[in-house]
C-alpha positions in Angstrom: 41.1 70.1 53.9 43.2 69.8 50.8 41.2 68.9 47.7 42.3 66.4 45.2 42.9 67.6 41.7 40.2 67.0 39.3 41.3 63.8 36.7 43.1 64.8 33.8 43.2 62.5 30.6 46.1 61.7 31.1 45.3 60.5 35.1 42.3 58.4 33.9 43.0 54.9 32.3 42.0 54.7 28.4 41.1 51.6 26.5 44.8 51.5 25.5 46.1 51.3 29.3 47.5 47.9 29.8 45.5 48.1 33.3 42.5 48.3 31.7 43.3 45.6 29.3 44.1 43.2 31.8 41.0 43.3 33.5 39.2 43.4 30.6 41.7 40.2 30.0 40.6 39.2 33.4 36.5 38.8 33.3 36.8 37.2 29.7 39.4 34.3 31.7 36.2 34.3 34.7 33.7 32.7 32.3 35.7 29.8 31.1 34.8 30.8 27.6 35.7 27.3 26.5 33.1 25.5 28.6 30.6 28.6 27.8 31.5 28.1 23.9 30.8 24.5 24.0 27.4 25.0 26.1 26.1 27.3 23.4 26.9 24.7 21.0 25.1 22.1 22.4 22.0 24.5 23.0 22.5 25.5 19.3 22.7 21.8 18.0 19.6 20.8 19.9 17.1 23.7 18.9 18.5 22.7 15.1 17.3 19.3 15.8 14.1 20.8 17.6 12.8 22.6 15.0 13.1 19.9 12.4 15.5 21.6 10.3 13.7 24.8 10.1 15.6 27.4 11.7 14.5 30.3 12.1 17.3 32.5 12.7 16.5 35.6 14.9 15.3 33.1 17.6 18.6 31.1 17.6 20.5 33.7 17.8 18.3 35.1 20.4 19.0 31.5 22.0 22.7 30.9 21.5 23.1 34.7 22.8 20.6 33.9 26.2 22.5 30.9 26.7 26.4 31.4 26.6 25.6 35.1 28.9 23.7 32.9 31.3 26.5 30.1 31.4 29.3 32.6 31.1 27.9 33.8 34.4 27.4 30.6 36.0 30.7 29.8 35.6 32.3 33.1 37.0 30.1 32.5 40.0 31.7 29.3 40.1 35.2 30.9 40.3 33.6 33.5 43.4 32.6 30.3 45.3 35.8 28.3 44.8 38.3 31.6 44.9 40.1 29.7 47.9 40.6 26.3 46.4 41.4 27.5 43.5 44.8 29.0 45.3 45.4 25.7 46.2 46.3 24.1 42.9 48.5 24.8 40.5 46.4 24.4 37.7 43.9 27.3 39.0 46.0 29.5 40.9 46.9 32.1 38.7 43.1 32.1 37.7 41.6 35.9 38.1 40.7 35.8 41.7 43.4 33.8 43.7 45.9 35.7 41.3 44.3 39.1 42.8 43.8 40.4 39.4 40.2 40.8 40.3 37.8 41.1 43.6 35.8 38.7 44.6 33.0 41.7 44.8 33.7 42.3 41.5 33.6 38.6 40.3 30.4 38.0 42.3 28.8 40.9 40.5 29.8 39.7 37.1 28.5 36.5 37.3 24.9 37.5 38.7 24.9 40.0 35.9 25.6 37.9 32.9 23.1 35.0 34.4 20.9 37.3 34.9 21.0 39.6 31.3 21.1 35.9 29.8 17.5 35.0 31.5 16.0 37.6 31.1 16.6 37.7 27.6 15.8 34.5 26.9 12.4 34.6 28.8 11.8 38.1 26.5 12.8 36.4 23.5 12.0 32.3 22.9 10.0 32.5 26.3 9.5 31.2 29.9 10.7 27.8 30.0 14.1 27.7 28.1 14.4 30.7 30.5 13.3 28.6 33.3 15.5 25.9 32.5 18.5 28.4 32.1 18.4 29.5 35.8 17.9 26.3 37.1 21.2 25.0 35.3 23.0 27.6 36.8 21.2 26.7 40.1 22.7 23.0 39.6 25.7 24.0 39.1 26.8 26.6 42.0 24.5 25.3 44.9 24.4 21.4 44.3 27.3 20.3 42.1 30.1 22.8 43.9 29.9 21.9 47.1 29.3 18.2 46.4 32.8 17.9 44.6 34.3 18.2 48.1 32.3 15.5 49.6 31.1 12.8 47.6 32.6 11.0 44.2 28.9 11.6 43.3 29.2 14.7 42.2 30.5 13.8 38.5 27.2 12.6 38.3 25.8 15.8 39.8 27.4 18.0 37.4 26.5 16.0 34.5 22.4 17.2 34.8 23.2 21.1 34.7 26.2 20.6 31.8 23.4 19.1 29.4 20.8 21.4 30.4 22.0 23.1 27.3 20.3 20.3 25.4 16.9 21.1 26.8 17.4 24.8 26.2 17.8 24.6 22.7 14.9 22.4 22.2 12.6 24.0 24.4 13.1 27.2 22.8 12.5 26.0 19.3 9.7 23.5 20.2 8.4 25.3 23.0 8.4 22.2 25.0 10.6 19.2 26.6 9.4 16.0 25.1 11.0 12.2 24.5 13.4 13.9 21.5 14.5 16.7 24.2 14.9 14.5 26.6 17.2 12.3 24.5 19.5 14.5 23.5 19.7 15.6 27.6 20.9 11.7 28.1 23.2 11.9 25.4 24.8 15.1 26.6 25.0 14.1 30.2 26.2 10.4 29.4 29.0 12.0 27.1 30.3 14.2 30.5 30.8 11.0 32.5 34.3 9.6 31.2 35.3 13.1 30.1 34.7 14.2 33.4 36.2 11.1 34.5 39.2 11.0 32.5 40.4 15.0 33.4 40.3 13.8 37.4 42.8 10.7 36.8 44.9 13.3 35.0 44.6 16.4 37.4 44.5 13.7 40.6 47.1 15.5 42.5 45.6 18.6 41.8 42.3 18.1 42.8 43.5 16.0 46.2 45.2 19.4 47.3 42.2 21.0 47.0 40.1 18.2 48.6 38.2 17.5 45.4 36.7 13.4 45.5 36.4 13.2 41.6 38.4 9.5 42.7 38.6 7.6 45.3 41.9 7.7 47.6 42.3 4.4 47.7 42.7 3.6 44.0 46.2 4.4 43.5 46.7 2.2 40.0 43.5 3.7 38.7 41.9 0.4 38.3 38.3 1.5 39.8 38.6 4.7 37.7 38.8 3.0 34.8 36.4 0.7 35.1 34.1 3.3 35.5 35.5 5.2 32.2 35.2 1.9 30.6 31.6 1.6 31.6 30.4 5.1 31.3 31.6 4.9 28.1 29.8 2.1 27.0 26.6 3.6 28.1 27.5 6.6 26.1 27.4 4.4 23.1 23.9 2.9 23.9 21.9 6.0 24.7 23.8 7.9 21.2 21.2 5.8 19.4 18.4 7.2 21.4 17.5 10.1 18.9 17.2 7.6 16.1 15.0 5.5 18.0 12.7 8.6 19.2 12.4 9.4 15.5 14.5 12.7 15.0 17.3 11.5 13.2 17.7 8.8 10.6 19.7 5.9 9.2 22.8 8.2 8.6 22.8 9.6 12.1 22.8 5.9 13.8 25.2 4.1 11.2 27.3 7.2 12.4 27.2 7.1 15.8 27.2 3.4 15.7 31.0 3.6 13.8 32.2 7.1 16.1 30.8 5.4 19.2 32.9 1.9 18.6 35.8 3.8 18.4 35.8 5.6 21.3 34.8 2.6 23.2 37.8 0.7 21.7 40.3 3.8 22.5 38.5 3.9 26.5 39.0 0.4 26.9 42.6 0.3 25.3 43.5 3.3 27.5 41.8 1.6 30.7 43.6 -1.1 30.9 46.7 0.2 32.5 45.5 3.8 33.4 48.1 6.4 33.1 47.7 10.4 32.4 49.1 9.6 29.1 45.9 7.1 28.5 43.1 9.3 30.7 44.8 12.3 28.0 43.2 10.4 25.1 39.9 9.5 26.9 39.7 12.9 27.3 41.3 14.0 23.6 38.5 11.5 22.2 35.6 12.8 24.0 36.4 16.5 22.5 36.6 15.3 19.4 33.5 12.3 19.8 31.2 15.4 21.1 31.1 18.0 17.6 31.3 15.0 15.3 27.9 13.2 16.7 26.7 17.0 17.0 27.8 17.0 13.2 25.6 14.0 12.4 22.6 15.1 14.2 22.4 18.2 11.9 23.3 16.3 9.3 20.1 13.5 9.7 17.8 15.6 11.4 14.3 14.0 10.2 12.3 17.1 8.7 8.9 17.1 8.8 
């Protein structure tokens, strides 16, 4: 039996390969690092807001850290499950796994590892609950949220609870607990998702029917009932921002703020509703990227302090 050469250093890939660089390229692309980014934000914004102003800031960090691992994994688990779709659109196909730039072991690994590391650290570090409210959220969002996308319209609704779970993170793990302020900064978070959400499936319609998505329904070819639902999720958006004045952690700034950014956005949905288009859905979904970090902005800005 002929035995194969021992690997040289020149047979063994180095950091400077452009293999090894293109998978490194390859996990970073498998947690959606956007999404993660803006989940770690939200976590971040709400323990601010939980602790009254008083940061401390090993336990944030400790937080934000916990919290974009965990997510990051989430989502690559998300890509594992929906590998096969995901070949079936055009805006996803040359994602890591239906582009065969990574396995699907390899993917599926990943993702239990970062969910996992990002638990576990946060149960060692700001405790059990933020922990517990970490896996759950990642729970959500694979096992109840996935598969629902390819059955029922509900499932914008669905994938609104885990997206502001970040919200009850934060706070829990600055306040130890999920009270009335947690809890409005969770309806906040998850009423903002509704006409993003909303808003991206009227523009990547075609898209999603190839893949067998129901973000809308089949039937509503002008957009009308779409937008009606934009115009009204928005709407609610605007009520429950004022939510965190009325529990008493912000003040007179925060709600004079969201009062103005919120009447805006409302005026731009409803402009853009009434003859949907993607051009219109695009600045639905431009405004709610841009409504999200400003109210964020206003929260830390008008946090009462005790």
């Amino acid at each position: 039996m002929a035995i194969e050469p021992s690997p040289t250093t020149r047979d063994s890939p180095s950091p400077d390969d452009p293999t090894s660089r293109s998978r490194v390229r390859a996990f970073y692309e498998l947690t959606k690092p956007g999404i993660a980014f803006s989940a770690m934000l939200t976590a971040g914004v709400s323990y601010y807001v939980g602790a009254q102003g008083s940061v401390a800031w090993l336990p944030v960090l400790h937080t934000l850290l916990g919290t974009v691992l965990a997510t990051a994994g989430a989502l690559a688990l998300n890509q594992y499950l929906e590998r096969d779709v995901d070949a079936l659109m055009f805006r996803t196909r040359t994602r890591p796994l239906p582009s065969g730039r990574l396995q699907p072991r390899d993917a599926l690994l990943f993702g239990l590892l970062l969910v996992l590391g990002g638990t576990v650290h946060l149960w060692s570090t700001v405790g059990w609950l933020p922990a517990a409210l970490t896996l759950a959220s990642a729970a959500g969002y694979n096992l109840v949220y996935t598969p629902l996308k390819a059955r029922t319209y509900a499932a914008t609704f669905a994938g609104a609870v885990p997206g502001a779970m970040p919200a009850l993170i934060g706070w829990s793990a600055a306040a130890g607990n999920v009270d009335l302020g947690a809890l409005s900064l969770f309806t906040v978070a998850f009423a903002w998702q509704i006409p993003h959400v909303l808003a991206l499936a009227w523009i990547l319609r075609d898209d999603y029917a190839r893949a067998g998505f129901r973000f809308s329904p089949p039937s509503d070819v002008d957009g009308n009932t779409i937008g009606r639902s934009i115009a009204i999720s928005s709407a609610v958006l605007v009520a429950v921002s004022i939510l965190p004045w009325l529990v008493g952690i912000t003040g007179g700034i925060y709600l004079a703020g969201a009062a103005v950014l919120g009447l805006l956005f409302l005026s731009r949905c409803f402009a853009a509703t009434r003859e949907m288009s993607r051009a219109s859905a695009r600045e639905v979904f431009l405004g709610s990227l841009a409504y999200q970090p400003l109210l964020f902005g206003l929260m830390m800005i008008d946090t009462i302090r005790p």
